[in-house]
KOLFI-478238 format. One record per atom (N, C-alpha, C): atom name; residue number from 1; x, y, z. Coordinates in steps of 0.02 Angstrom, whole numbers, plus 50000, padded with zeros to 5 digits. Layout:
# KOLFI-478238
(CA NUM (X Y Z));
...
This chain:
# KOLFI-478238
(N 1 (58791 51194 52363));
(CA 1 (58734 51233 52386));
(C 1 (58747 51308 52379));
(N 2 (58809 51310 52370));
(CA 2 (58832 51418 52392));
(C 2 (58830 51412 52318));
(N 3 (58842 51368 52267));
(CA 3 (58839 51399 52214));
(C 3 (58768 51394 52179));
(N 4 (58732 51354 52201));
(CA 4 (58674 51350 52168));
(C 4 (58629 51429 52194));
(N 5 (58650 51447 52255));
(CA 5 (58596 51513 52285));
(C 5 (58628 51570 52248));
(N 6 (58719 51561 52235));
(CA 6 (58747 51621 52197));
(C 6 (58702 51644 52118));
(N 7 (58695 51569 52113));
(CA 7 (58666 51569 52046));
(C 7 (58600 51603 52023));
(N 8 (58553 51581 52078));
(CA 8 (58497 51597 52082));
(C 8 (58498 51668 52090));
(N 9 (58524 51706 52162));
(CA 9 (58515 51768 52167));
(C 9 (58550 51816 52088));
(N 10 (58603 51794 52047));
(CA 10 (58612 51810 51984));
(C 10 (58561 51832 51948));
(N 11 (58521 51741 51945));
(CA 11 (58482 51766 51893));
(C 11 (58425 51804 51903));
(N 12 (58407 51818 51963));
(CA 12 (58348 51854 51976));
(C 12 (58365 51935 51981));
(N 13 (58443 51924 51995));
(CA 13 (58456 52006 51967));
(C 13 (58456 52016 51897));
(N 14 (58491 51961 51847));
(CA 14 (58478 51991 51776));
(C 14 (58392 51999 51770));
(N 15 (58358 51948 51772));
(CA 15 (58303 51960 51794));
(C 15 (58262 52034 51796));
(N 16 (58294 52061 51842));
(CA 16 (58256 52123 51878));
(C 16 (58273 52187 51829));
(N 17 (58329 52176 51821));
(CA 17 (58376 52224 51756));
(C 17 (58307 52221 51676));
(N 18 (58308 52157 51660));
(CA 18 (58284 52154 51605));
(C 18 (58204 52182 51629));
(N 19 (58167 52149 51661));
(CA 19 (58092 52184 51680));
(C 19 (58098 52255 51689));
(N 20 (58150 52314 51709));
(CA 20 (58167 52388 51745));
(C 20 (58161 52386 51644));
(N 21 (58190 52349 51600));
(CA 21 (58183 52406 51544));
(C 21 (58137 52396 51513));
(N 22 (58098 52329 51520));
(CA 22 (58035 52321 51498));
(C 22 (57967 52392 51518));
(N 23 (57991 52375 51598));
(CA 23 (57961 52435 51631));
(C 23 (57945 52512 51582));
(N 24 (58009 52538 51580));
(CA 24 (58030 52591 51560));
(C 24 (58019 52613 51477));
(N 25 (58020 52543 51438));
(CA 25 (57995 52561 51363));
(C 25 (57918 52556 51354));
(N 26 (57874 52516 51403));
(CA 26 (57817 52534 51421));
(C 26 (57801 52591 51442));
(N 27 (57838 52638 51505));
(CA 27 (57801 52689 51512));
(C 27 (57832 52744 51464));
(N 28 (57906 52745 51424));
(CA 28 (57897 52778 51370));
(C 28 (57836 52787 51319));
(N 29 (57810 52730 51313));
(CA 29 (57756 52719 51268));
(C 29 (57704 52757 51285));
(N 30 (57691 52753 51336));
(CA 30 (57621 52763 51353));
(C 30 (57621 52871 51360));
(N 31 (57695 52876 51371));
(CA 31 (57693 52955 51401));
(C 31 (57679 52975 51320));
(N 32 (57714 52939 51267));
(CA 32 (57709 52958 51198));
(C 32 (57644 52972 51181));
(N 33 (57579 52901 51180));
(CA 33 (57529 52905 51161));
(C 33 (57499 52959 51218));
(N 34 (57518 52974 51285));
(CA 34 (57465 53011 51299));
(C 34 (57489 53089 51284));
(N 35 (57532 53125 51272));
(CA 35 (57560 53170 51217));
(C 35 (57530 53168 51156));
(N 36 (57517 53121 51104));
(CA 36 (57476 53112 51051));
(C 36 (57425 53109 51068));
(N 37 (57383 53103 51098));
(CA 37 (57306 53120 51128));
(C 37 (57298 53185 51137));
(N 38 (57348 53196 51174));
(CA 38 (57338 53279 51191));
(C 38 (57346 53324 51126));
(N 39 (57399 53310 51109));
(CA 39 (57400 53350 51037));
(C 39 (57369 53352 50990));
(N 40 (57318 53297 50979));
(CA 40 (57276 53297 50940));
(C 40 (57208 53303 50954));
(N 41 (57183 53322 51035));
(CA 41 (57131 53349 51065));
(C 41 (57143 53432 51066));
(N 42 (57216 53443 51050));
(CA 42 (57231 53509 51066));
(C 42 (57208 53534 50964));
(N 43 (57238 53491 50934));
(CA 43 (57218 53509 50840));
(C 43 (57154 53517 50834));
(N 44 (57095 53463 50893));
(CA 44 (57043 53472 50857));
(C 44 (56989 53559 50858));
(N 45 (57025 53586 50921));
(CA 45 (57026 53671 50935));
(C 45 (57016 53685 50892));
(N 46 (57073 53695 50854));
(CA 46 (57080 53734 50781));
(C 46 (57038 53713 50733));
(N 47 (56991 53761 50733));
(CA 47 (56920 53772 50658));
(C 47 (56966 53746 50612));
(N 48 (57015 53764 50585));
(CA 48 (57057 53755 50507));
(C 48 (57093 53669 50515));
(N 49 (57093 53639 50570));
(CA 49 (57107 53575 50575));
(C 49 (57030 53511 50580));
(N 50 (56981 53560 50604));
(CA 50 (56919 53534 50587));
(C 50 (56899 53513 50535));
(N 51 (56902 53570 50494));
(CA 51 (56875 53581 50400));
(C 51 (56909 53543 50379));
(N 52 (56974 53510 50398));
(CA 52 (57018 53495 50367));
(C 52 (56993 53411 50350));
(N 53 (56986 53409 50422));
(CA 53 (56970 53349 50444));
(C 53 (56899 53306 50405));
(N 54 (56833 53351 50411));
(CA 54 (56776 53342 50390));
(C 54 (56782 53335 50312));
(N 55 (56841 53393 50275));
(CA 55 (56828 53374 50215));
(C 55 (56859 53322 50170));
(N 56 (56923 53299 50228));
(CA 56 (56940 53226 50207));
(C 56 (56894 53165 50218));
(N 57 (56851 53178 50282));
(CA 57 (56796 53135 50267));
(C 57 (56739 53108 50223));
(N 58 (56720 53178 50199));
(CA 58 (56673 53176 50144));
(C 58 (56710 53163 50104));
(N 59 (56753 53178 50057));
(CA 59 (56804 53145 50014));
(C 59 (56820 53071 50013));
(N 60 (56817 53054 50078));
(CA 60 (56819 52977 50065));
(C 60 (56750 52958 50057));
(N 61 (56689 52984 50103));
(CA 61 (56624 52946 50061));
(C 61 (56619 52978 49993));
(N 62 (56634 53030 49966));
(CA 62 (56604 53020 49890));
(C 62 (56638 52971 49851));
(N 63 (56705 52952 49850));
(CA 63 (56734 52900 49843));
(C 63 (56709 52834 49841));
(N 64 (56671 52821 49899));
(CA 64 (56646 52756 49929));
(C 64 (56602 52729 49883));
(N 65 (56545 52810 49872));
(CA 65 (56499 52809 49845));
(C 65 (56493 52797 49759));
(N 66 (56551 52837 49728));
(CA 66 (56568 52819 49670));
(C 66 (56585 52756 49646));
(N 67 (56608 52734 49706));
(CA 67 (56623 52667 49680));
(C 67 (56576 52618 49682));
(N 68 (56518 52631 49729));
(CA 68 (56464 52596 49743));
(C 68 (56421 52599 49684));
(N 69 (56436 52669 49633));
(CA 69 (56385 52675 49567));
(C 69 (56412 52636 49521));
(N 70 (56502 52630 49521));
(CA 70 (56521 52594 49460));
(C 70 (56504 52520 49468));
(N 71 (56483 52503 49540));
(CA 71 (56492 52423 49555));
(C 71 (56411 52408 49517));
(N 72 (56372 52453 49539));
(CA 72 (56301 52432 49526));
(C 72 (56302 52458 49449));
(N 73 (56336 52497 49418));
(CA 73 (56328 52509 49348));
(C 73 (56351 52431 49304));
(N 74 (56402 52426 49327));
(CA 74 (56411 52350 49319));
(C 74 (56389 52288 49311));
(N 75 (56350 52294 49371));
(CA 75 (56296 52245 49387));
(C 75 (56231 52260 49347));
(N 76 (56204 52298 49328));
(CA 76 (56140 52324 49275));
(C 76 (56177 52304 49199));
(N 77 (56231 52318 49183));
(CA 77 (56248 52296 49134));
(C 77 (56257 52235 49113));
(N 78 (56307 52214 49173));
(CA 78 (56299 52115 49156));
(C 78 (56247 52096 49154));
(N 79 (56164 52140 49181));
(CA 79 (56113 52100 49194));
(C 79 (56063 52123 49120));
(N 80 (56074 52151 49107));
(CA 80 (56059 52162 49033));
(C 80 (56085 52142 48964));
(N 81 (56144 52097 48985));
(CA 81 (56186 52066 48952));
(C 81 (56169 51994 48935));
(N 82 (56148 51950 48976));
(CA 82 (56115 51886 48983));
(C 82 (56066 51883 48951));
């Protein structure tokens, strides 16, 4: 019986050990992402991180869009092809 409770109270200390670093790489995590929130609520301030921002956007729709002409150029062609 003394060794079965030795046992027990053991494992509920390794136990407690392993959950404390679970704990702790969770709230690492979270102090990280909320640092990256901030820092990147703090970039969006900056006009020159804005422009930056907007004109990688539009860059990806003309992109989108180009590709949307070659798909349908495509498609008019195969359909004039038949």
């Amino acid at each position: 019986m003394a060794n079965f409770l030795k046992k027990a109270f053991q494992d509920m200390k390794e136990s407690t050990k392993a959950q404390h670093e679970v704990d702790k790489a969770n709230f690492a995590a979270a102090k990280a992402e909320s640092k990256a929130q901030w820092e990147e609520a703090k970039a969006m301030g900056n006009p020159e991180t804005m422009k930056k921002i907007q004109q990688e956007k539009r860059d990806e729709q003309i992109r989108e869009a180009n590709t949307r002409i070659a798909d349908a150029q495509k498609r008019i062609d195969d359909a004039k092809n038949k």
